[in-house]
C-alpha positions in Angstrom: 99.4 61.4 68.6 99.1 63.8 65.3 100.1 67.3 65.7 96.8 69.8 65.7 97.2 73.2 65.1 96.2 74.4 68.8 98.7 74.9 71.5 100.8 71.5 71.3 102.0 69.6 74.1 106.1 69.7 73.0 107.7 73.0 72.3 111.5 71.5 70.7 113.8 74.0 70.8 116.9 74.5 68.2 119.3 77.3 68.0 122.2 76.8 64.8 124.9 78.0 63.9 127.0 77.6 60.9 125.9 74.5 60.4 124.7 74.0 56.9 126.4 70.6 56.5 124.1 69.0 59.4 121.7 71.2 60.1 119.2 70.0 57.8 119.2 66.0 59.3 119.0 67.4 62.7 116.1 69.2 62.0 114.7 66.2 60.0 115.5 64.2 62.9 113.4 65.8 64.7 110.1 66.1 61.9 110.6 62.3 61.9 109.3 61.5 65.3 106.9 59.1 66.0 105.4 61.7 68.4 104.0 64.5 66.3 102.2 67.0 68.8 105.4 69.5 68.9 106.2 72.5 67.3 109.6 73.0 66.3 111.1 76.4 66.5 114.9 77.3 64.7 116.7 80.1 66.0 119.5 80.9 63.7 121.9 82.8 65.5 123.7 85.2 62.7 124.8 82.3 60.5 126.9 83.4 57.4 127.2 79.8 56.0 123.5 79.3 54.4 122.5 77.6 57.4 119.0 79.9 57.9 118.0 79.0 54.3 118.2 75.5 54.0 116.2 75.5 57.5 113.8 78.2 55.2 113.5 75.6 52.8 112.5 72.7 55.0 108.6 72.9 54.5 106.4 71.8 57.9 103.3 73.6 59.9 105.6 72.3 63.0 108.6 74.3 62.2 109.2 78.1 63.0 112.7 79.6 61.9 113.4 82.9 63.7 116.9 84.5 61.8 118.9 86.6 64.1 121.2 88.9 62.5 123.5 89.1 64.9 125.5 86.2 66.4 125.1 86.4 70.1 122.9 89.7 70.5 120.5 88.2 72.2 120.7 84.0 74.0 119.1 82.2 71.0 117.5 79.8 73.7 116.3 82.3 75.7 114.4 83.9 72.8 112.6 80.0 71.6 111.5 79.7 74.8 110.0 83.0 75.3 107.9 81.8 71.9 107.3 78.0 73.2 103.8 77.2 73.6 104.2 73.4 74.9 103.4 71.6 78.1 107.1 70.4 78.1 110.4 71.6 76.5 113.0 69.5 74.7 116.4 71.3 73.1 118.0 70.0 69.8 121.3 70.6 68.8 122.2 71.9 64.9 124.5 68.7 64.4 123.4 66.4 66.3 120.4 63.9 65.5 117.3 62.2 67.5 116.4 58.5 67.2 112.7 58.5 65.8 111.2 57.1 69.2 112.4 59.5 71.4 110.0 61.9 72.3 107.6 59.4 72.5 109.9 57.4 75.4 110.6 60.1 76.8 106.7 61.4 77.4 105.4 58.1 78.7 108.1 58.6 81.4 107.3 62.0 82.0 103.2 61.1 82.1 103.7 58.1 84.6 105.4 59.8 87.3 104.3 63.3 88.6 108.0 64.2 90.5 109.7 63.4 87.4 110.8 67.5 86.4 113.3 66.0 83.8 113.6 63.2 81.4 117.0 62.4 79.8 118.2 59.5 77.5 121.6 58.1 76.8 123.6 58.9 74.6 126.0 57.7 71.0 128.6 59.2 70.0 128.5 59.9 65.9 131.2 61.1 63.7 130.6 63.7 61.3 129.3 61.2 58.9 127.0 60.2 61.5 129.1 56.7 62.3 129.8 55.7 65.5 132.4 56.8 67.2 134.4 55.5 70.1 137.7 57.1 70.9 136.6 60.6 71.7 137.4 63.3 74.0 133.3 63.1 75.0 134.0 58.6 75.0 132.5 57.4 78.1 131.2 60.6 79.6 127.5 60.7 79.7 125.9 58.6 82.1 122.7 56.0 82.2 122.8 55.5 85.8 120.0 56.8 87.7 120.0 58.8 90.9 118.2 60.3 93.5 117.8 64.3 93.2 120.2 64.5 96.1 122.5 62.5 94.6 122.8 64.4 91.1 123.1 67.2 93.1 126.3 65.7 95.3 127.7 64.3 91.7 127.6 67.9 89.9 129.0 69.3 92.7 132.0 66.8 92.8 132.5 65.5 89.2 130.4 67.7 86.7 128.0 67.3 84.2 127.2 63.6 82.4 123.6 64.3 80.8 123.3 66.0 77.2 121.3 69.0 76.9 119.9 67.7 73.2 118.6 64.1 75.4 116.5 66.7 77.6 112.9 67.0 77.8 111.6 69.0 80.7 107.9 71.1 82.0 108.6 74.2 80.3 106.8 76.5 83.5 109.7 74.9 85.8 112.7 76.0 83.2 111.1 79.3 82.7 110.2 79.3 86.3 113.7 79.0 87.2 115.1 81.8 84.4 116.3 79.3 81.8 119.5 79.5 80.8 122.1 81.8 82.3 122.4 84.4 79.6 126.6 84.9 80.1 127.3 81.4 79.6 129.1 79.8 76.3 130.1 76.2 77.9 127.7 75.1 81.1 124.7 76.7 80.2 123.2 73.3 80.9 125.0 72.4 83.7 123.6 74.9 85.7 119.9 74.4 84.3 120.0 70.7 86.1 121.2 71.6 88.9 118.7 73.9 89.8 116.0 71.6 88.1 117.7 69.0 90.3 116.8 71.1 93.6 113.2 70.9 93.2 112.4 67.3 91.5 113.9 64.1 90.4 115.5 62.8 87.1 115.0 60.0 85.0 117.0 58.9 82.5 116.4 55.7 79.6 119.0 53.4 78.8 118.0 53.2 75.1 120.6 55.4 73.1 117.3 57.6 71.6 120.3 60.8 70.9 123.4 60.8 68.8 125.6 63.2 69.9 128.0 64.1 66.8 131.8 64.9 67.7 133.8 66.6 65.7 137.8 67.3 66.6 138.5 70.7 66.6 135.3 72.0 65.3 132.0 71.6 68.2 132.3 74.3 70.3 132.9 72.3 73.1 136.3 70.6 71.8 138.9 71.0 74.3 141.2 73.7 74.1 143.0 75.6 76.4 140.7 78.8 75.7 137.8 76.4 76.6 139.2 75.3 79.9 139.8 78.5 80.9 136.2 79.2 80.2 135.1 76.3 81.7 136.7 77.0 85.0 135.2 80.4 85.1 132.0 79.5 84.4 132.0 76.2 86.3 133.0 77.8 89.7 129.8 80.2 89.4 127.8 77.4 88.6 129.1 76.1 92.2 127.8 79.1 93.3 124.3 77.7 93.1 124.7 76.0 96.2 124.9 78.8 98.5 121.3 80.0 97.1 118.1 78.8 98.5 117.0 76.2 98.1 120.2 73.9 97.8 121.2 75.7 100.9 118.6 74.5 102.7 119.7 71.2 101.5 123.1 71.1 102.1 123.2 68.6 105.2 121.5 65.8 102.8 123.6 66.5 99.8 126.5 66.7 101.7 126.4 64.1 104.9 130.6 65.0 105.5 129.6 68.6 106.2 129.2 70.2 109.7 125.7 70.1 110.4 124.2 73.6 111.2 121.2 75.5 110.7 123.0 78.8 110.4 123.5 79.7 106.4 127.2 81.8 106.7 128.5 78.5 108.5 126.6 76.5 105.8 128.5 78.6 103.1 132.0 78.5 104.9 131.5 74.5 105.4 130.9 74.1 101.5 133.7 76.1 100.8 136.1 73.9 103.0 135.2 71.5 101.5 136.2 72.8 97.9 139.4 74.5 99.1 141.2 70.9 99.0 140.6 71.2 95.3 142.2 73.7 92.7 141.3 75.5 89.6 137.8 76.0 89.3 136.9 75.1 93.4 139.6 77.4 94.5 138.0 80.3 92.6 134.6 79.2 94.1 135.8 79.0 97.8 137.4 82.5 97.6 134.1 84.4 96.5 132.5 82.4 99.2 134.6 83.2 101.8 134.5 86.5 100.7 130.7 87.1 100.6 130.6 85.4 104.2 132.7 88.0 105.4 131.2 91.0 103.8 127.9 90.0 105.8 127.8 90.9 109.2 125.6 88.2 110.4 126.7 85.1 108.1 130.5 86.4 109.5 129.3 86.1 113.0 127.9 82.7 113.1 130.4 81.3 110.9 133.0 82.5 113.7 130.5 80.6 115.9 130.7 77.8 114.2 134.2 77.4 112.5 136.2 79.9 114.3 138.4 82.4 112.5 140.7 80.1 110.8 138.9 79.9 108.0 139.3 83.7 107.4 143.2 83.3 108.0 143.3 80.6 105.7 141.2 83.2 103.0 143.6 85.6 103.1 147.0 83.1 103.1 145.7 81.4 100.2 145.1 85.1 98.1 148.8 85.2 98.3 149.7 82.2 96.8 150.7 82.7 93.3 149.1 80.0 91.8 145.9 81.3 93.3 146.3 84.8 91.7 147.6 83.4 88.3 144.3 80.9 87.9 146.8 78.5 86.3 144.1 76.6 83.8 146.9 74.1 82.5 146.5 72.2 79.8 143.2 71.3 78.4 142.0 67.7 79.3 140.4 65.3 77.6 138.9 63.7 80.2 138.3 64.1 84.1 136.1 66.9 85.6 136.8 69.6 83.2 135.9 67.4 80.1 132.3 66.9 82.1 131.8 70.0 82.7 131.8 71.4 79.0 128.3 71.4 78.2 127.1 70.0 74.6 125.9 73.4 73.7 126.2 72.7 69.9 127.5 76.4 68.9 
């Protein structure tokens, strides 16, 4: 399909950042699909590196560059999606490159199956030279394995994120729909985007490697470092916070067949957070402000009494006393496990 110049079906979706050393072959990358009814828009978020200009220089009727002066003034994200104009929305990364077929895979999955709401592909890991690379802190953490919408949401919850945000291509009314990214988050912006994408369709993902996802030690944003784990630990117990909102909380007994079944939502909310309290770090943090809301609310109190008894509420305020609980020891940063899948590939 050749791009027209009406409203086109893809709206692609780029922010960079100080990135003038890749920025140019991801946005090629992307001018190089076979598909070609997209519009490409750059949001350069304050770069001080040249990265805007070389973007300037790149000359395409698909492309849009929108320079922010600022870095971080506004969600650069946020902004390309208020301007998209597509059918569906798929995000590039600044470093990171797409193999020439995939929009086009990625489409004729989307067009055969109506409760697909998102279409993901896996994943190589490049260097910076854009070799492959196999002993990374990101080896071995994205996923090809395909799941139900229950089940994705059951994996999040218990082992974090495993899909890329540059493999995505989703309807752009249901991201919008849902308020797109969450504005105060650096690390699992994404994260928390398919989750609540999760809650109201199914996934798909191909097994062909159509994205290369470029590590760099000590320089992609999402490296692991102790400041990021901290991050991530903050930002990854609100995301849990998602499953105390309608509708995963309607859900809850499907996602989670080990919880008590009941119909009330405070005992629904108390059950979940039971469930996480066995767990420390991020969970622990989660359980507490769930606990806490429970009992703030009169009713969702009094039928998780019903339900649980008061133990749980003795157990709440023990467990603020514990120092280790009020210290939020984040530990050393890993390069692996639940912490390393949480840490969205943001890209900057």
């Amino acid at each position: 399909m050749q791009f027209s110049p009406g409203r086109p079906l893809v709206s692609v979706i780029l922010p960079s950042f100080n990135h003038a050393a890749f920025v140019n072959e991801a946005v090629q990358s992307v001018l190089d699909q076979t598909f070609r009814d997209f519009e490409l828009i750059v949001v350069d978020d304050g770069s001080s590196d040249g990265t805007a200009d070389i973007v300037a220089s790149i000359r395409d009727p698909r492309l849009t560059l929108i320079r922010l002066s600022e870095n971080r003034a506004v969600h650069a994200r946020n902004l390309a999606l208020s301007r998209a104009r597509g059918q569906y929305v798929a995000f590039q990364n600044s470093d990171d490159i797409w193999v020439p077929a995939k929009l086009a895979a990625q489409l004729e999955a989307m067009e055969s199956a109506s409760h697909y709401i998102a279409c993901f592909t896996a994943a190589e890991i490049v260097d910076k030279n854009g070799r492959p690379a196999s002993d990374t802190w990101a080896s071995g953490i994205f996923t090809t394995v395909n799941r139900s919408a229950t089940n994705w949401l059951q994996h999040f919850f218990d082992a974090g994120n495993c899909l890329p945000l540059p493999s995505a291509i989703a309807r752009r009314s249901e991201v919008i729909g849902l308020g797109a990214f969450r504005p105060s988050f650096v690390q699992l912006g994404d994260m928390d985007l398919w989750i609540r994408l999760a809650a109201l369709g199914e996934f798909f993902i191909l097994a062909e490697p159509l994205t290369k996802i470029r590590i760099m030690e000590g320089a992609n944003l999402s490296t692991p470092s102790l400041r990021g784990h901290r991050q991530a630990q903050i930002e990854f117990a609100t995301v849990l916070e998602r499953y105390t909102e309608s509708p995963i909380l309607e859900q809850l007994d499907r996602i989670f067949p080990d919880l008590a079944k009941t119909p009330a939502s405070g005992a629904k909310k108390i059950a979940l957070a039971l469930r996480a309290w066995g767990r420390n770090g991020a969970y622990s943090l989660f359980a507490d402000r769930t606990v806490a809301r429970v009992m703030e609310n009169m009713h969702e109190r009094a039928d998780a009494i019903a339900v649980h008894g008061t133990e749980f509420i003795h157990t709440f305020l023990d467990r603020r006393c514990e120092s280790e609980f009020i210290q939020h020891r984040a530990g050393k940063p890993h390069s692996g496990g639940i912490f390393a899948r949480c840490r969205g590939i943001l890209g900057w």
